[in-house]
N, C-alpha and C positions, 0 to 999 in steps of 0.2 A: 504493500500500500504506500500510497505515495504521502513523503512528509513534509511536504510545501503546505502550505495552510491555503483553504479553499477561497480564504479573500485576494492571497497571492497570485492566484490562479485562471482565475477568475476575470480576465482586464485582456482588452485588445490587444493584439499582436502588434499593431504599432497605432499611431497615427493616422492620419490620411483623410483625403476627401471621403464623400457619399457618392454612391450611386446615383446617374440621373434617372433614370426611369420609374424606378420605384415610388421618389417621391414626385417625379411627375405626375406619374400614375393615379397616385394619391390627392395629389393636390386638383389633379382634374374629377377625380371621381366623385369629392365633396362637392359639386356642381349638382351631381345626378342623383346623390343624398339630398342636399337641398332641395331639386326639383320633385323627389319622391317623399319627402315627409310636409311641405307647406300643407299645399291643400287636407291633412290629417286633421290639421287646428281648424276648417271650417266647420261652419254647425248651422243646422236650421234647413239642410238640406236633403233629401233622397238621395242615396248612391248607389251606382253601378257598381259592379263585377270588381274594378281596379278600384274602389272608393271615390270617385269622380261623380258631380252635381250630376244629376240628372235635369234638373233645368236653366243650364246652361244657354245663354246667345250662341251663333255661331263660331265664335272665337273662341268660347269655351270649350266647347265642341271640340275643335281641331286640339287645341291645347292640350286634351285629355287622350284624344287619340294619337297624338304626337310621343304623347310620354308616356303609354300604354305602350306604344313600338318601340319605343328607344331609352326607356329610363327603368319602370316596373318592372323588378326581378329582374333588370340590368347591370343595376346597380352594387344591388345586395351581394350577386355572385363574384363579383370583380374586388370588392372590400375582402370578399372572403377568402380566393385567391391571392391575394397582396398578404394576407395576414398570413394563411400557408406559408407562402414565400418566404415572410419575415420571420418565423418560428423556426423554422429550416437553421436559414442565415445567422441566426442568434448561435440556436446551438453548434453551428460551424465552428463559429467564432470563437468561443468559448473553449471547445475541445483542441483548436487549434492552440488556443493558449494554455493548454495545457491541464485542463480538467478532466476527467474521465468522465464517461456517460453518466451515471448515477446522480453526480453534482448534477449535471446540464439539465438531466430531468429531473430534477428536485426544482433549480431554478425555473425551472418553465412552467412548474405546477406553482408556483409561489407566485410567480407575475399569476399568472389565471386568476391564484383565488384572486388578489388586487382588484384585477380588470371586473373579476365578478364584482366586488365588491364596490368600485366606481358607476357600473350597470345600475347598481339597485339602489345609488346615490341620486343616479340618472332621471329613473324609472320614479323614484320615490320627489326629487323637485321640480322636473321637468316635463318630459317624455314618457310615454309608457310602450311609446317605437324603440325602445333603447337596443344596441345590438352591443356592446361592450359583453354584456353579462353572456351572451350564447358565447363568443369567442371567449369567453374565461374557460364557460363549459365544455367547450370544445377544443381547449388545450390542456385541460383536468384528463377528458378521458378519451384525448387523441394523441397528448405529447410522444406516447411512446413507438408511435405509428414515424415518427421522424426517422428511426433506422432498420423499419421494415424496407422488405422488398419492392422494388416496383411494381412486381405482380400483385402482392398484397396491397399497393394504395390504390392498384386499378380498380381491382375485383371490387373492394369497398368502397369504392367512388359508384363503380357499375351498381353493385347495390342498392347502395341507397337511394341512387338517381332510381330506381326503381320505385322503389318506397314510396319517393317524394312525389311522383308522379301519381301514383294511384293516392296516395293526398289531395294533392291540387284537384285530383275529380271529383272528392269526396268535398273539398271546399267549395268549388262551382254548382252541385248539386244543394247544400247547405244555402248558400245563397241565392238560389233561384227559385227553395220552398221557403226559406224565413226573411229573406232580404239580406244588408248588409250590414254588420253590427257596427252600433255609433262608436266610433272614437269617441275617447275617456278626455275631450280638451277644451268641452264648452262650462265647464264647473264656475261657478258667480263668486269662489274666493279660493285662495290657495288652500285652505284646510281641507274646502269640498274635494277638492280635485284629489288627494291626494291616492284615498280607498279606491279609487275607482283606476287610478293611472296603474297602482299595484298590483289589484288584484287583475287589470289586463295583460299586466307586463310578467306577472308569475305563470301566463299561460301563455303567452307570446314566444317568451326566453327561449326555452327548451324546444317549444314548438319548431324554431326557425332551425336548428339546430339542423333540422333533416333538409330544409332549403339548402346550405350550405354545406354540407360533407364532401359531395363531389369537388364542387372547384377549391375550398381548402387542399383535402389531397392533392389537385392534380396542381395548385399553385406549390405544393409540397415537391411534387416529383420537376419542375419545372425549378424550384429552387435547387436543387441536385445538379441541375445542367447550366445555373446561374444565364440564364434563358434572359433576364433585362439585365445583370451588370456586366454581361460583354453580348451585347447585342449583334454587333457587327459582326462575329463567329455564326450567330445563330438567324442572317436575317433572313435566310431561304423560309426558313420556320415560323416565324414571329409574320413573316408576308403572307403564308397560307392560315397562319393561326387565324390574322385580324381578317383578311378577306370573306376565310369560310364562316368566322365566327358573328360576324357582323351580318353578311348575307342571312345566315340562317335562324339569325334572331327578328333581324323584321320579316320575312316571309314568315316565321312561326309564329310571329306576335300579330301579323296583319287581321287574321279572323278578328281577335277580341278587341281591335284599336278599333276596326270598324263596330262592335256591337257596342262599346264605352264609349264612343266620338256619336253613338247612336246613327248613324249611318247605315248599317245594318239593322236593321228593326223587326224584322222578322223570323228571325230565331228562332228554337226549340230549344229543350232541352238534354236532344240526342244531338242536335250542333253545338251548344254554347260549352258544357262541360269537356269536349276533345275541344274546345276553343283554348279555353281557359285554361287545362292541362299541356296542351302544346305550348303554348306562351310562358308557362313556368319552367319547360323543360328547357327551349330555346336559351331562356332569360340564359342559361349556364355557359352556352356557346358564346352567346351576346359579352360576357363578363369579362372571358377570357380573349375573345378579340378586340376591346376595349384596352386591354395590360398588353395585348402584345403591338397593339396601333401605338401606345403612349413608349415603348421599345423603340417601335422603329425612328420615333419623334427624336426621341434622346441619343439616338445615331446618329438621327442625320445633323442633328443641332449640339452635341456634345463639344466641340471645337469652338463654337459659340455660340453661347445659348442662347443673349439677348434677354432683355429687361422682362418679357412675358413669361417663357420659360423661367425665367430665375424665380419669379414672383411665385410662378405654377410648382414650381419645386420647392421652396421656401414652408407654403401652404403645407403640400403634401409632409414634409421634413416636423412639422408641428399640428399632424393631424388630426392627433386624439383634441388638442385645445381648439381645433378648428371648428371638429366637429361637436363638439360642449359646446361652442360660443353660438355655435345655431342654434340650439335649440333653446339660447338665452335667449335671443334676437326671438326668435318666434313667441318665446313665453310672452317676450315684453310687448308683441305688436299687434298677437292675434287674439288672448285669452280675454272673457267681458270684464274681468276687474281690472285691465290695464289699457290694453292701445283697442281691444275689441276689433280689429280688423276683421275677426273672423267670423263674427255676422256681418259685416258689410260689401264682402271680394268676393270674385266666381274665381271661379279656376284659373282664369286667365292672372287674374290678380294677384293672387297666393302665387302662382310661377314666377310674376316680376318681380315679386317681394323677397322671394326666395333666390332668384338669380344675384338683385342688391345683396344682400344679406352674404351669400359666397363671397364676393365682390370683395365687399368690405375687410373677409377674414383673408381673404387672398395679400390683399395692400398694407391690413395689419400684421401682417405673417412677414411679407418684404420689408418692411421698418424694421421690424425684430431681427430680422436676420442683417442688414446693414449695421444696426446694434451689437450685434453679436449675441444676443437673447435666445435663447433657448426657449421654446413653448412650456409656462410654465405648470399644464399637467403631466405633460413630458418627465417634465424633472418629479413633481410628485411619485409618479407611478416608477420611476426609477428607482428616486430614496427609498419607499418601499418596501419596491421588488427585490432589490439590490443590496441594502441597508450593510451588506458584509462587505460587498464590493467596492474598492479602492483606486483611482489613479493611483499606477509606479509609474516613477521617471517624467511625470508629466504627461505620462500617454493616457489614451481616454477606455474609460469603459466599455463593453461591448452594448450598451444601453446607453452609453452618449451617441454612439453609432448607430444604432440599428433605430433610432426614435420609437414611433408608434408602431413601426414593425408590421 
């Protein structure tokens, strides 16, 4: 047994820049979080299939079916894959610096409980969309899946992409005999809101858990081949990843954009549920050709990134506080005991609001990093998760490195 102390141990292998991709990745992704959790905070309205106004003007309309094709279970899958990737990467890091396995998953279950434990911070003043707390759980009782076989992360991707599917048809039948259940975010004071955001988000958490198995693992097996931090080795890959994967999320997503843009109006419920299951299976493809389009971005712009990319990267680099800081921005602008927006906007509205609101963290994110600041849930969840873990020599932790991961 080795007799370095595990704090010794424990610390990057040197110095050095970040990846651009990943937090590109990242930082564009909270776009399509933003665009997918606004319209959650409206109230007072009937919803479709993807939770979108059913009376909506025609701009709403489009708006919903826009982001029913390109954002809904888009989004989700591509966060989830990034975070694979970065649990990968972490415990690379770590054993390259000299820990053995056992440490590395000790630490990785230590961040989890954290992250669970930030979820249900989340969940309990904000949000009851929180996805912190699934990625805790799903580094609790997936961390050790990081040095299985590749056969083994396929098989278990393949699975549960099964699962999930015969889900998603049990959720479209669900909603086409009871409707769509209200979001926990029109409560008239913060104490009301609180029962109702919990007791959605205790059945939400684990729930999404089976959304996300697949493209975690396969961002897992893709961290193996460091697939976005030397993109240029891998862009034959990363060009058919985002080609097919983007193709075959809006063709798969087109049925249900048309029946939520209401465009399609005549429906059954022997079409709408392969609708609605196709669209969630797609979203996985959709995810993954998202991370590998934001690969090829940081290839071709890696030599010089320019003021947008740097901003997009900065964002992504301080993600966990980017994505908290929205769902402050939305407490503050939609909820009736404060800015009430959200009895007042259609869909189209919540989108703009939400697009600002990225915006905002994107340009806060760039200050901070011309500062030299570090995002500071970033650092919370580090002191933490880490609390044994040390700079030697000046050099950085593998958790000043790897950020929100």
């Amino acid at each position: 047994m080795s007799t370095v102390p595990a704090h010794a141990r424990i610390v990057a292998a040197a110095t050095g820049g970040r990846s651009l991709a990943p937090d590109l990745a990242r930082g564009a992704m909270l776009l399509l979080i933003a665009l997918a959790h606004a319209h959650m905070y409206l109230y007072g309205h009937e919803r479709g299939f993807r939770g979108y106004s059913l009376d909506g003007g025609p701009v709403d309309r489009l708006v919903a079916g826009l982001q029913v094709l390109l954002v809904d279970a888009r989004a989700l899958p591509m966060f989830a894959a990034l975070y694979g990737y970065g649990l990968v990467r972490l415990a690379q890091r770590w054993m390259a610096a000299g820990a053995d396995w056992p440490e590395a998953r000790r630490t990785l279950r230590r961040r989890s409980w954290w992250l669970l434990a930030f979820g249900f911070a989340h969940a309990l003043l904000l949000f009851f969309g929180d996805i912190l707390a699934t990625y805790g759980l799903m580094g609790l009782l997936l961390a050790g899946l990081v040095r299985a076989r590749d056969r083994t992360l396929l098989l278990v991707a393949g699975l549960s992409t099964l699962i999930f599917c015969t889900l998603a048809g049990l959720t479209a039948l669900t909603i086409i005999e009871n409707g769509s259940t209200p979001y926990p975010t029109d409560a008239e004071s913060v104490l009301a809101g609180v029962g109702a955001r919990l007791a959605a988000w205790s059945v939400l958490a684990p729930m999404l858990i089976l959304d996300v198995i697949a493209p975690f693992l396969l961002g897992m097996w893709a961290a193996r081949r460091r697939l976005l931090e030397e993109p240029g080795r891998h862009r034959a890959m990363l060009v058919r990843v985002a080609v097919a994967g983007v193709a075959v999320a809006v063709l798969g997503g087109a049925p249900l954009a048309l029946i939520d843009a209401r465009v399609w109006t005549d429906w059954s419920t022997a079409t709408a549920v392969p609708a609605y299951a196709l669209h969630s299976l797609t979203g996985i493809a959709g995810g993954l050709g998202y991370a590998a389009l934001a690969g090829l971005i940081a290839h071709r712009r890696a030599a010089a990134p320019g003021r947008v990319i740097t901003a997009l990267a900065a964002c992504g680099q301080r993600s966990l506080t980017c994505y908290l800081l929205q769902s402050v921005a939305f407490v503050a602008l939609f909820v009736p005991y404060l800015g009430a927006l959200g009895g007042r906007l259609s869909d189209a509205g919540a989108s703009a609001v939400a697009a600002g609101v990225w915006l905002g963290t994107v340009l806060l994110a760039d200050g901070m990093r011309r500062r030299g600041w570090r995002g500071p849930a970033e650092v919370l969840l580090r002191r933490l998760s880490y609390r044994s873990v040390h700079t030697v020599g000046g050099g950085t932790t593998h958790a000043d490195r790897a950020g929100h991961g």
